[in-house]
N, C-alpha and C positions, 0 to 999 in steps of 0.2 A: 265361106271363110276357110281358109288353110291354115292348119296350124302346125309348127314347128319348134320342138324343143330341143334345145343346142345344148352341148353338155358342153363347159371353154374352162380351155387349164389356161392359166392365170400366171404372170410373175409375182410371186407370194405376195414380196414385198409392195404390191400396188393392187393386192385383189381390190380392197374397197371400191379405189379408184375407175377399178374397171369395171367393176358392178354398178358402179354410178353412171360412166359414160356411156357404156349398151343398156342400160335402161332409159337411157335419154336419147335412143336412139329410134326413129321414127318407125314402128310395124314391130318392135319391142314392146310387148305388155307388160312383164315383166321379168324381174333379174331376181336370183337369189343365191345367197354365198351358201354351201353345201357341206358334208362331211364326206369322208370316203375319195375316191381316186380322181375326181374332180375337183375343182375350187368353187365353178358358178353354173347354173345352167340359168336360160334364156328363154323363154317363150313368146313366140314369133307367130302375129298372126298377119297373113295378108290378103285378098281377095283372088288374087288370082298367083299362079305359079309360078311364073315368071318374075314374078317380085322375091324372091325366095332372095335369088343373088344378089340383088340387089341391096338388101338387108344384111344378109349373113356373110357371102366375099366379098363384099365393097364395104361393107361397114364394119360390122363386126370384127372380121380378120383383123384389120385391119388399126383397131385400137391400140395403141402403145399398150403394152403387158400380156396383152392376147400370146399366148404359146402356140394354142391349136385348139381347133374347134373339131368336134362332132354332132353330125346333125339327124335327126330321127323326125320321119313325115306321118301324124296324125293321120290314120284310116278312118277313125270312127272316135265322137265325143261321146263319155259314158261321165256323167256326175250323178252324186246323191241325189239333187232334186230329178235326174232323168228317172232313178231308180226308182223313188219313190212313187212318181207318176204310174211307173209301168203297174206297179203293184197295185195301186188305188184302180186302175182301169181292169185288172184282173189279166193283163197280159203276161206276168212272171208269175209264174206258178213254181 
């Protein structure tokens, strides 16, 4: 799984709007409205790479109020429950 988190400036007046339609957008997991020099970021998961654009220039961009997107490619998933596995196996010392 590839995953991808788009950071999308927004036309103010229609954020909600467009936090609703890229979350309804298929290989969108989910949308969240943000604080700071962003409106919303996106997380985009897809199986193979080539779906990337598919999702984010074809779609994405692409929504009425979208300004501009920027996109950042997942090397590596790190959550809580990884953390804590590692410690219970004695791997993170």
């Amino acid at each position: 799984m590839i995953t991808a988190i788009v950071l999308i400036d927004a036309d103010a007046a229609r954020i909600p709007e467009v936090a609703k339609e890229v979350a309804d957008i298929d290989g969108v997991s989910e949308a969240y409205s943000v604080t700071g020099d962003i409106d919303l970021v996106a997380m985009v998961r897809v199986r193979r790479h080539e779906e990337l654009a598919g999702v984010i220039a074809d779609k994405i961009s692409k929504v009425d109020g979208v300004i501009r997107t920027q996109t950042y490619i997942a090397f590596q998933t790190y959550s809580g429950h990884d953390l804590e596995a590692a410690f219970d196996l004695g791997l993170a010392d």
